[in-house]
Each structure stands twice: as C-alpha cells, then as structure tokens.
N, C-alpha and C positions, 0 to 999 in steps of 0.2 A: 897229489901235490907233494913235492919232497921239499921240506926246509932245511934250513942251515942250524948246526947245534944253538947259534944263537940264540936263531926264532924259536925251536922247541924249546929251550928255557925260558922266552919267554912266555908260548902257551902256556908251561908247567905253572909257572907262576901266578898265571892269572885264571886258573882251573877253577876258583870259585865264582869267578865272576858270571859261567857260567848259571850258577846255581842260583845266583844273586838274580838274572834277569830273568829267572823262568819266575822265581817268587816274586818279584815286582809286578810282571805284566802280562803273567801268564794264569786267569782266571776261569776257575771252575774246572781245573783240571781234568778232574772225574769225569767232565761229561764230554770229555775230548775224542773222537773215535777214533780207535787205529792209532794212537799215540801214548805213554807212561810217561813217567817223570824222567826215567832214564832214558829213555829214544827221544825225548825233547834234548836230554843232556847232550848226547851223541850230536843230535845235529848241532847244539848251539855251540859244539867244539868243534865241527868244522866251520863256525863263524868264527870263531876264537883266530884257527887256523890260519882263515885268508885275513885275519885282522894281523896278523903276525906276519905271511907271505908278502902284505902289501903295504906294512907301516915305512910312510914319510919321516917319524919321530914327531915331535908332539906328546901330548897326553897321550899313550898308549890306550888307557882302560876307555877313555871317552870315545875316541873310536871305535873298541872292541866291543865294546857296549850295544854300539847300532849293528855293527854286522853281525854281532850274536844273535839281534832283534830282528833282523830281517831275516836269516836264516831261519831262524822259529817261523817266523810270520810266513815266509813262503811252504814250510811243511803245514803250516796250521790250515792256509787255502786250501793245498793238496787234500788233505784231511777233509777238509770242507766239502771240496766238490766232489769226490769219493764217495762221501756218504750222502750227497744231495742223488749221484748219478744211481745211486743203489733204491732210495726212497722212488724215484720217479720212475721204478722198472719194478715196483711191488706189484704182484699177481693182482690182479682188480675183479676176481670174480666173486662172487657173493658168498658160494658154498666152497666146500675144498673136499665135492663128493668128486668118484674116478672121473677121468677126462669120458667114457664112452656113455656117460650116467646121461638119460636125457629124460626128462620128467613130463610127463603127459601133459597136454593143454590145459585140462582144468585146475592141476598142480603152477601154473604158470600165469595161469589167470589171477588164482588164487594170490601168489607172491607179488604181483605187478600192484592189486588191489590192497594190498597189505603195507605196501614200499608207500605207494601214492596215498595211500589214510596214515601214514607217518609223516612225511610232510609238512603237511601241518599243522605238525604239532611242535615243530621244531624251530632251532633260532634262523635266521635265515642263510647264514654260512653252510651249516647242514644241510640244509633245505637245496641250494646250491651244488655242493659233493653231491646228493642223492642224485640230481639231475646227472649231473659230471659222472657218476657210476652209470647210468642207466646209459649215456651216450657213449661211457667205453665199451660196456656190454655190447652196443652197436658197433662196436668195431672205430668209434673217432680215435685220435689219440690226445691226451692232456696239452698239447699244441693247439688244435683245432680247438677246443672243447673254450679254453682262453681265450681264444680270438671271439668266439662268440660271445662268452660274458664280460669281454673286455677286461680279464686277468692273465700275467703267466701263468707258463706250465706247473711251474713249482709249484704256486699258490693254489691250481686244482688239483694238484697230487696231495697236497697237506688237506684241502677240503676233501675230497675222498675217502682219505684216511678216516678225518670225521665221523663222516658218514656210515663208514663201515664200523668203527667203533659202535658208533651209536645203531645199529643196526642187530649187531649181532647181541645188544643189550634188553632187543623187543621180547619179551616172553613167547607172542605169540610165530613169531619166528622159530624159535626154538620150540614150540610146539609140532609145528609144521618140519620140522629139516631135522629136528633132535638138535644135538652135538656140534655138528656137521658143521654150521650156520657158524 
C-alpha cells in the first residue's frame, strides 16, 4: 500500500498508539505462540496504515485504534489455529521406540493390562484420552473418536495429551519400556 506524505505523517504520529493497544488488550503475551511484542508492533502498523489509507477525517486515533485492533486480532486467530493445527497432528504413540520396534505378544498383553488397571484409577477426562489413545492406536482419527463420545476433535486431542502425560508418570511403565515411555 503506498500513502501520500500526508498519511505517513500521520502514521508517524500516532506510532504510539500502536503500543498503547497491544498494552490495553493484548493479554498474557508470553504465552502467545509464534508472535513478540515487536511482530504484534509490525502488524498493528499495518492497521495504523490502512487507518491512515482510509481516514474520512474524524477523530483519527478512534478509528485507528480498532483497525489496529482488528489487525492484531486477525494475526492472534492465525496464531491460534496454527498452534491448535500442530497440537491436533502430535505423534499419538505411546512409546518413541524405532518405527521397525515390534514388541512380543506377552510385552503387549502386559502394556494393554497395565493401560486398563490405570483407568481406574483416574479422573474420568483421563480415563476418556486413555480410551481416545487406545482407539488412535487402532487407527480412528480424533474426528471419529468425538463423534463417538459426543466431543470435538480438539477436545480429544487435549484429552490425549492428558492421557499420555499421565501415562508416561506410571512407574510401572517406566519399568516395563525404561526411558522410552
């Protein structure tokens, strides 16, 4: 977008304002993925920008204010479903022994027996992911796996997680697999 020396002094001028709307409405920074302070800066100057490309006159900063804010807001989605589409493609296997590793039947009994006496021992969200792992092992996918417990995908990809947290925290797991687990 090329402006007129006009409009870049007016960006110039309201360069703070920038700064002003990431500290009002932009919370918990830190745990933003794939964004800083200064790449939120960057984009909320190309809100700045089209606030300046496209001012009627008016209150300038009042306008510039929301297209700074929707600008954020549309990288902050991006950001969002970025990191949801990466959580929901996490490896789901139990172990992170070589792909050719194939463990004997009674090694398998053993783990299935070990999985199922954890269980119930757990809150029922876990208890849930456990099922949700066992049914990715089969090959379903976090789609199907929802439809059947009457949850999104998301919501089985976050119980999973659970799951495997709490999984790889059994002792007797890490008995059985070392490390690996």
């Amino acid at each position: 977008m090329k402006l007129t020396t006009v409009q870049q002094k007016l960006v110039e001028d309201n360069l703070g304002l920038v700064g002003k709307v990431i500290v009002q409405r932009v919370r918990g920074l830190h745990n933003i993925p794939y964004y800083t302070y200064d790449d939120l800066f960057q984009v909320g100057c190309i809100g700045l920008s089209k606030a300046a490309a496209t001012d009627k006159g008016g209150v300038f900063s009042t306008y510039a204010y929301r297209l700074i804010w929707n600008e954020i807001c549309d990288a902050l989605v991006y950001a969002s479903r970025k990191h949801s589409k990466e959580d929901a493609s996490d490896d789901v296997r139990l172990t992170y022994l070589p792909e050719d590793y194939e463990p004997n039947m009674d090694m398998k009994i053993e783990l299935y027996e070990l999985i199922r006496k954890a269980k119930h021992n757990v809150s029922p969200s876990v208890a849930i992911g456990i099922d949700a792992l066992l049914l990715m092992n089969d090959g379903y996918t976090a789609k199907d796996i929802g439809a059947r417990f009457g949850k999104n995908a998301n919501t089985i990809t976050a119980l999973v997680s659970k799951a495997k947290k709490y999984l790889r925290s059994l002792p007797e797991l890490r008995l059985l697999y070392g490390e690996s687990v």
